[in-house]
N, CA, C and O atoms as CSV, one atom per row, in Angstrom:
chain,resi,resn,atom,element,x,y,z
A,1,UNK,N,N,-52.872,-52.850,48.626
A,1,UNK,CA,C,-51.949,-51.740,48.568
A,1,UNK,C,C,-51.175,-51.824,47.257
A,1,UNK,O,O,-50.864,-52.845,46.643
A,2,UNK,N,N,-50.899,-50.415,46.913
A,2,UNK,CA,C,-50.150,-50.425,45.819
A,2,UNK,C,C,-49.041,-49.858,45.624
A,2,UNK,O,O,-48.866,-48.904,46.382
A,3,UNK,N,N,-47.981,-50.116,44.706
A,3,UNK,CA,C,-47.055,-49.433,44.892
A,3,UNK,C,C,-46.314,-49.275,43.606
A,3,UNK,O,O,-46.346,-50.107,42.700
A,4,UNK,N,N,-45.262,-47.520,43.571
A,4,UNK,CA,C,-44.875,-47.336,42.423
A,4,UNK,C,C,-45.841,-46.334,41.880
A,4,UNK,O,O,-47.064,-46.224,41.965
A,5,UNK,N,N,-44.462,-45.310,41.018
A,5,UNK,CA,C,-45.097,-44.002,40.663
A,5,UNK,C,C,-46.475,-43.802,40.083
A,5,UNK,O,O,-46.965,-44.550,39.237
A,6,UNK,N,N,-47.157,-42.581,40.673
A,6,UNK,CA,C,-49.238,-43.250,40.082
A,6,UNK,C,C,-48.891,-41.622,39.365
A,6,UNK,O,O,-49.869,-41.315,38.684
A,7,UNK,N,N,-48.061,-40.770,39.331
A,7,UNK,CA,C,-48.053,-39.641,38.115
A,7,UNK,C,C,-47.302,-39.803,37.212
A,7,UNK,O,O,-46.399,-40.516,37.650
A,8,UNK,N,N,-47.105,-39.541,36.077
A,8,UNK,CA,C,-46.857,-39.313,34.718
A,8,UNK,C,C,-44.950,-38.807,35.050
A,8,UNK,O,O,-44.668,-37.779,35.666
A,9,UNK,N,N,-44.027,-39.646,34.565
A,9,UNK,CA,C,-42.439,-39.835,35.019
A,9,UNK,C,C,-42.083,-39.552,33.603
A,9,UNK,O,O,-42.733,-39.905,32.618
A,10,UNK,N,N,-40.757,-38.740,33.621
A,10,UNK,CA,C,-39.859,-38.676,33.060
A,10,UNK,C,C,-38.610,-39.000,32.776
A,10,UNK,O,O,-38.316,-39.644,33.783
A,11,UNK,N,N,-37.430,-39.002,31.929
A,11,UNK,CA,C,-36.146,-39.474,31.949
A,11,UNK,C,C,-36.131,-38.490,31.217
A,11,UNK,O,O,-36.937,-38.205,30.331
A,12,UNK,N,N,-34.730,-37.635,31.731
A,12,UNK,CA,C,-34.429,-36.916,31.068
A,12,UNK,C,C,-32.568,-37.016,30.443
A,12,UNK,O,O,-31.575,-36.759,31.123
A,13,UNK,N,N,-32.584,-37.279,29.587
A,13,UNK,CA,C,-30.701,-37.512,28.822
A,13,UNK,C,C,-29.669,-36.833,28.515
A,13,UNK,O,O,-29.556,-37.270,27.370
A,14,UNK,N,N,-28.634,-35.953,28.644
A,14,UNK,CA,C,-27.904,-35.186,27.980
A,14,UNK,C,C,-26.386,-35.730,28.063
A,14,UNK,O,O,-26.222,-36.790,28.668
A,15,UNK,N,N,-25.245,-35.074,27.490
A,15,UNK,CA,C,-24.327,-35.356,27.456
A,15,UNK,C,C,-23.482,-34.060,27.926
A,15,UNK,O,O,-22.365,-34.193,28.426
A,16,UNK,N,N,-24.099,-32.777,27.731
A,16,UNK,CA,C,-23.769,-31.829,28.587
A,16,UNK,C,C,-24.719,-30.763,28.495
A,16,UNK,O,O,-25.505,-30.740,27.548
A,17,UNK,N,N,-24.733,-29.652,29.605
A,17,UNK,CA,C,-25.796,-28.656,29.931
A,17,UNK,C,C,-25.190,-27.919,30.745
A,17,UNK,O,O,-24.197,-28.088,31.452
A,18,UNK,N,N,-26.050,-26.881,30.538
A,18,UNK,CA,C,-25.471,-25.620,30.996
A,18,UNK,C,C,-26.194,-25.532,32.558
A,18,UNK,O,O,-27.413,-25.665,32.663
A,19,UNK,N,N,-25.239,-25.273,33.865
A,19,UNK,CA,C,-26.161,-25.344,35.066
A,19,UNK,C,C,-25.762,-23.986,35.639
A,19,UNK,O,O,-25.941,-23.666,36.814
A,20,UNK,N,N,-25.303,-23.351,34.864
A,20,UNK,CA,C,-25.314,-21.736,35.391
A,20,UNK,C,C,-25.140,-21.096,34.249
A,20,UNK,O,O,-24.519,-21.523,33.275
A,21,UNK,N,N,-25.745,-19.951,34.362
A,21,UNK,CA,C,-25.265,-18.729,33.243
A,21,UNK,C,C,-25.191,-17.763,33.887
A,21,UNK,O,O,-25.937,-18.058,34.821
A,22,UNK,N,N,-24.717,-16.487,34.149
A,22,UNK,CA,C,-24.257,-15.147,35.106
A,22,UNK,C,C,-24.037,-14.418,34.295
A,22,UNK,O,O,-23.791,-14.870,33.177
A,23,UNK,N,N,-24.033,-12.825,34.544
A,23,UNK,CA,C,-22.866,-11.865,33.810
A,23,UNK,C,C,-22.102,-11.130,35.091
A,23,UNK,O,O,-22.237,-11.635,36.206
A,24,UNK,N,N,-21.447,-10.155,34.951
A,24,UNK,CA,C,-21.000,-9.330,35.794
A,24,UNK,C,C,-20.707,-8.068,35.172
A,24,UNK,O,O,-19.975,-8.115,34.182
A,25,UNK,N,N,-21.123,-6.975,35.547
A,25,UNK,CA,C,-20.377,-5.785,34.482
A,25,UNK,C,C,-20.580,-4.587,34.974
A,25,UNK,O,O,-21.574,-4.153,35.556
A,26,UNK,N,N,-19.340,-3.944,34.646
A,26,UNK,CA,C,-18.653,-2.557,35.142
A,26,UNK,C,C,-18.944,-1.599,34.137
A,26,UNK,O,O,-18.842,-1.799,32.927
A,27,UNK,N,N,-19.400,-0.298,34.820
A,27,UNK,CA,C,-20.215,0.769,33.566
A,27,UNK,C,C,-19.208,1.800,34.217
A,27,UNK,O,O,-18.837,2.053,35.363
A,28,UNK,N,N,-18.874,2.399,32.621
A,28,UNK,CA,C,-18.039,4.086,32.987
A,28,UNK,C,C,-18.775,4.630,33.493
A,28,UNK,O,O,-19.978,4.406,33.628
A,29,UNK,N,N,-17.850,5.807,34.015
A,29,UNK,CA,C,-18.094,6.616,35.058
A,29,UNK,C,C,-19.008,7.536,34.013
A,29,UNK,O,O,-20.053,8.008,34.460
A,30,UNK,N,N,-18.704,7.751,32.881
A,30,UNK,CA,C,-19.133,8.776,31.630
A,30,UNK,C,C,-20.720,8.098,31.169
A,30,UNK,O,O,-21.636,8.629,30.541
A,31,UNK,N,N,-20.604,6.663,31.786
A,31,UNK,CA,C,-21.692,6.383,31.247
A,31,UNK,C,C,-21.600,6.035,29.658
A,31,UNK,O,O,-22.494,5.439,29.058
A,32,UNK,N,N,-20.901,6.299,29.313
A,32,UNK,CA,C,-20.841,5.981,27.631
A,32,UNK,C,C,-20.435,4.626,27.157
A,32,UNK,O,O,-20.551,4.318,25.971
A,33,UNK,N,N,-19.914,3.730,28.146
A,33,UNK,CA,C,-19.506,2.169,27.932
A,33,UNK,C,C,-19.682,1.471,29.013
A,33,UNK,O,O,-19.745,2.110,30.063
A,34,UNK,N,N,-19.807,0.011,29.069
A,34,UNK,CA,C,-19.707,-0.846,29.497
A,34,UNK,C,C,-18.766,-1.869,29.370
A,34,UNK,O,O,-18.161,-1.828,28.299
A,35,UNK,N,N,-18.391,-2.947,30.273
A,35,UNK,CA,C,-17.996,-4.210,30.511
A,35,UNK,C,C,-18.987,-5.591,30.794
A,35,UNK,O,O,-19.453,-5.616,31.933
A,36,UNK,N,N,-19.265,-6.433,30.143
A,36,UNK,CA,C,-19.842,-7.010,30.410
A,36,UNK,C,C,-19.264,-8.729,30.575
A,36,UNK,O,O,-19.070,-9.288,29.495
A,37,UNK,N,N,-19.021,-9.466,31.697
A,37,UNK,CA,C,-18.612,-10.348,31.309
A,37,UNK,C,C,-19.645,-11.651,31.641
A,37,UNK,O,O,-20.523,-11.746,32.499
A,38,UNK,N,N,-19.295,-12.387,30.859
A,38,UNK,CA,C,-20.799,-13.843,30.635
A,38,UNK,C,C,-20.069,-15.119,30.978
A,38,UNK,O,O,-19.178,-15.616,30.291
A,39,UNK,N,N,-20.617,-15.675,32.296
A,39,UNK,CA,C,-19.547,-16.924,32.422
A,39,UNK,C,C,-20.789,-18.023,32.374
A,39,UNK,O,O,-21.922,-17.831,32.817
A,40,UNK,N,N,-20.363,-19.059,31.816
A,40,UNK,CA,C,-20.989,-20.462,31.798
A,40,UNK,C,C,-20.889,-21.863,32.593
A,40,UNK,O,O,-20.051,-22.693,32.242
A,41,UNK,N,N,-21.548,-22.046,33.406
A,41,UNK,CA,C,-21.076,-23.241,34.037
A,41,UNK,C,C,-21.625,-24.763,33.177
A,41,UNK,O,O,-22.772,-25.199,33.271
A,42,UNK,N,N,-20.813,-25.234,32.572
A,42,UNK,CA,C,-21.481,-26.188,32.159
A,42,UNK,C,C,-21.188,-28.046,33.000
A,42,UNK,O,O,-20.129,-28.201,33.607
A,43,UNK,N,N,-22.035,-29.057,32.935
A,43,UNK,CA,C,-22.008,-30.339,33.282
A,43,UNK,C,C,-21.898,-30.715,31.992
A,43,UNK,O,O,-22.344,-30.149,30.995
A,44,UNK,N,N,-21.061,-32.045,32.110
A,44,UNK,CA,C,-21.095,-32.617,30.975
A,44,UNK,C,C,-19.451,-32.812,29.961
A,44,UNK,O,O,-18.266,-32.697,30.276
A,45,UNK,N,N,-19.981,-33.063,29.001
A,45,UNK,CA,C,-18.724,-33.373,28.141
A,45,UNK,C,C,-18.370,-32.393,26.871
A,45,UNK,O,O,-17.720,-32.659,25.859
A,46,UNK,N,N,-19.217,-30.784,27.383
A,46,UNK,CA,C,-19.252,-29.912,26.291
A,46,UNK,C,C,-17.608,-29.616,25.840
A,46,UNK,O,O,-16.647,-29.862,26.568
A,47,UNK,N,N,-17.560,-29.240,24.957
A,47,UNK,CA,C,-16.323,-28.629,23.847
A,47,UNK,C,C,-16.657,-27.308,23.553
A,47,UNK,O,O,-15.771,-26.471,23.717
A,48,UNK,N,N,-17.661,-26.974,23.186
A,48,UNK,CA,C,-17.941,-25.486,22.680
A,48,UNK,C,C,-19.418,-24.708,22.979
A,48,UNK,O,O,-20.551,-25.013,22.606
A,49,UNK,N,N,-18.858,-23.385,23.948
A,49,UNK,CA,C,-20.319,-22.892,24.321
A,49,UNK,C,C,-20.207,-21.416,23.608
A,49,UNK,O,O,-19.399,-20.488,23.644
A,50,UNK,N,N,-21.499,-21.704,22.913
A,50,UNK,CA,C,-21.641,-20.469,22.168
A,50,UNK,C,C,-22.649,-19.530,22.805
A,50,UNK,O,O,-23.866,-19.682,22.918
A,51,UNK,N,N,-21.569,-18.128,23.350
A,51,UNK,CA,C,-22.151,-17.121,23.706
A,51,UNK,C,C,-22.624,-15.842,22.628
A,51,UNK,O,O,-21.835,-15.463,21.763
A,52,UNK,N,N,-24.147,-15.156,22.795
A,52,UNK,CA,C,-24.360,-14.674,22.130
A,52,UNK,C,C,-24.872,-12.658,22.754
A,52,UNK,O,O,-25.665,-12.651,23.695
A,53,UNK,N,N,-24.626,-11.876,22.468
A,53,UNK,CA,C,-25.195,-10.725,23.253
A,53,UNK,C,C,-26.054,-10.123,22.172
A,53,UNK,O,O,-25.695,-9.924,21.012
A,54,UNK,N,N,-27.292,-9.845,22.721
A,54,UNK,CA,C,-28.192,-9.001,22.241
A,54,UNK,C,C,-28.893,-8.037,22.806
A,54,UNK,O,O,-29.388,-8.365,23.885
A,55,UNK,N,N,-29.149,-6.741,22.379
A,55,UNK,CA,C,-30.049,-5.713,22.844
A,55,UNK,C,C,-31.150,-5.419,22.136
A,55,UNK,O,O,-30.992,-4.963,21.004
A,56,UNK,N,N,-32.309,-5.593,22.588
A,56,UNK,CA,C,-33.430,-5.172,21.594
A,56,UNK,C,C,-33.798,-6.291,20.433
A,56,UNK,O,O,-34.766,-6.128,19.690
A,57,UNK,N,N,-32.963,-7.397,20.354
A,57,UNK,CA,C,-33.096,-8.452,19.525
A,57,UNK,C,C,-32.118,-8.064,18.624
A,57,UNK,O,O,-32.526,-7.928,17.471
A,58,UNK,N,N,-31.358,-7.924,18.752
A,58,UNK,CA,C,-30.140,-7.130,17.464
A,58,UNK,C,C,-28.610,-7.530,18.276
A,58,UNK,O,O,-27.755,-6.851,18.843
A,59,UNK,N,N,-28.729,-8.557,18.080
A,59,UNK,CA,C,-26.754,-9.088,18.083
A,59,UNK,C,C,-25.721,-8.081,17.950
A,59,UNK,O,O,-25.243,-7.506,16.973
A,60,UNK,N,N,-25.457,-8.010,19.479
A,60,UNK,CA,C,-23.921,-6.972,19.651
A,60,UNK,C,C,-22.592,-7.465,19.249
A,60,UNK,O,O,-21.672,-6.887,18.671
A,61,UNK,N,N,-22.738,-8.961,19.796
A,61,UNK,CA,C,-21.311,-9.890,19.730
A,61,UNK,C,C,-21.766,-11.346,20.073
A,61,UNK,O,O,-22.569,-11.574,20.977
A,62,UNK,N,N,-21.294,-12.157,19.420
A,62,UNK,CA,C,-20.817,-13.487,19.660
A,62,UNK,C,C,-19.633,-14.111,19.829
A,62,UNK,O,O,-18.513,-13.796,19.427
A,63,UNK,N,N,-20.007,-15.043,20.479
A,63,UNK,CA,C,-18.085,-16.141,20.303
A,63,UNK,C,C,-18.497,-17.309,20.975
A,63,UNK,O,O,-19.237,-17.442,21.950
A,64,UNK,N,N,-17.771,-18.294,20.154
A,64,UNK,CA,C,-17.866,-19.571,20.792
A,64,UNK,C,C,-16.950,-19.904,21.369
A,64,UNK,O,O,-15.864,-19.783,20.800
A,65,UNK,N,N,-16.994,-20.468,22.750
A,65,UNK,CA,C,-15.443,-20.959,23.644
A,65,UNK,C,C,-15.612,-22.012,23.980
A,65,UNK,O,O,-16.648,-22.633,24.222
A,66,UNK,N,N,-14.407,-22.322,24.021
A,66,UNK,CA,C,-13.601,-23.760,24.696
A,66,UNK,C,C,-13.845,-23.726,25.987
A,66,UNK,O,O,-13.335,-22.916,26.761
A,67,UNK,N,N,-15.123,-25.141,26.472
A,67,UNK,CA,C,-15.220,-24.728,28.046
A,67,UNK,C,C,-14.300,-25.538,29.082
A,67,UNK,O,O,-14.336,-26.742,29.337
A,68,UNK,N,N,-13.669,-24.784,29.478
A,68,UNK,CA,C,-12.446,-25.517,30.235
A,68,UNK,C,C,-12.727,-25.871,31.827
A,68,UNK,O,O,-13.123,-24.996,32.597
A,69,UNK,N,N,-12.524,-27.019,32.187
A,69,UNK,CA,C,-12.890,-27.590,33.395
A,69,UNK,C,C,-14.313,-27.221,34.163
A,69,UNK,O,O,-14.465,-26.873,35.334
A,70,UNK,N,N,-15.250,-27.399,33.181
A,70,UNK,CA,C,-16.208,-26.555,33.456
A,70,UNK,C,C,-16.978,-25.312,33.353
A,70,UNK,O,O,-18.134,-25.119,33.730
A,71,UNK,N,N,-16.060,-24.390,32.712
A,71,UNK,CA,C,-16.344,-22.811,32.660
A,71,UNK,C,C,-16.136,-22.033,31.302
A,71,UNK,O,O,-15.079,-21.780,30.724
A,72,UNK,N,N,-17.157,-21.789,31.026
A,72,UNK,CA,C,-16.762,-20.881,29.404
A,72,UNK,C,C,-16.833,-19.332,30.191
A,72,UNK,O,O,-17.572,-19.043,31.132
A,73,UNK,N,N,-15.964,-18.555,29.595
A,73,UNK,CA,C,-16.043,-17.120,29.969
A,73,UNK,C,C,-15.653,-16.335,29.080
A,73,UNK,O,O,-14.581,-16.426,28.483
A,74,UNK,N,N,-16.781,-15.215,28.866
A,74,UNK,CA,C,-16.363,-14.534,27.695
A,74,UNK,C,C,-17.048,-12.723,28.430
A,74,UNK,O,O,-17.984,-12.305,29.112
A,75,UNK,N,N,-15.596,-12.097,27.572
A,75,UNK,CA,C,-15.815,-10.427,28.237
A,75,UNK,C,C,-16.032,-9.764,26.833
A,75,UNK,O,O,-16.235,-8.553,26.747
């Protein structure tokens, strides 16, 4: 008998990561705008999560935030 992993094992390392990403967002009644808000759950020992929005591949907005007790959130 044998014993001990017989497939191909990994280790995987970080110091922080992102274990959620979400949006939430409210559209006028006119239809002509939006709200969009982007929250981040991160693990780890992050300092700065850089959020980015794009449509079509063409950058609407960015910002990088301070993720506080866990949570970057950006509207």
């Amino acid at each position: 008998m044998t014993c001990g992993p017989w497939r191909p094992t990994s280790l995987e390392l970080y110091t922080s990561r992102l274990s959620d990403l979400y949006f939430t967002s409210s559209v006028d009644k006119s239809l002509k705008s939006a709200q969009v808000v982007a929250k981040a759950e991160v693990e780890g020992e992050a300092a700065d999560v850089k959020l980015v929005v794009s449509i079509d591949g063409k950058e609407i907005d960015s910002k990088t935030i301070k993720a506080s007790s866990g949570l970057a959130t950006h509207t």
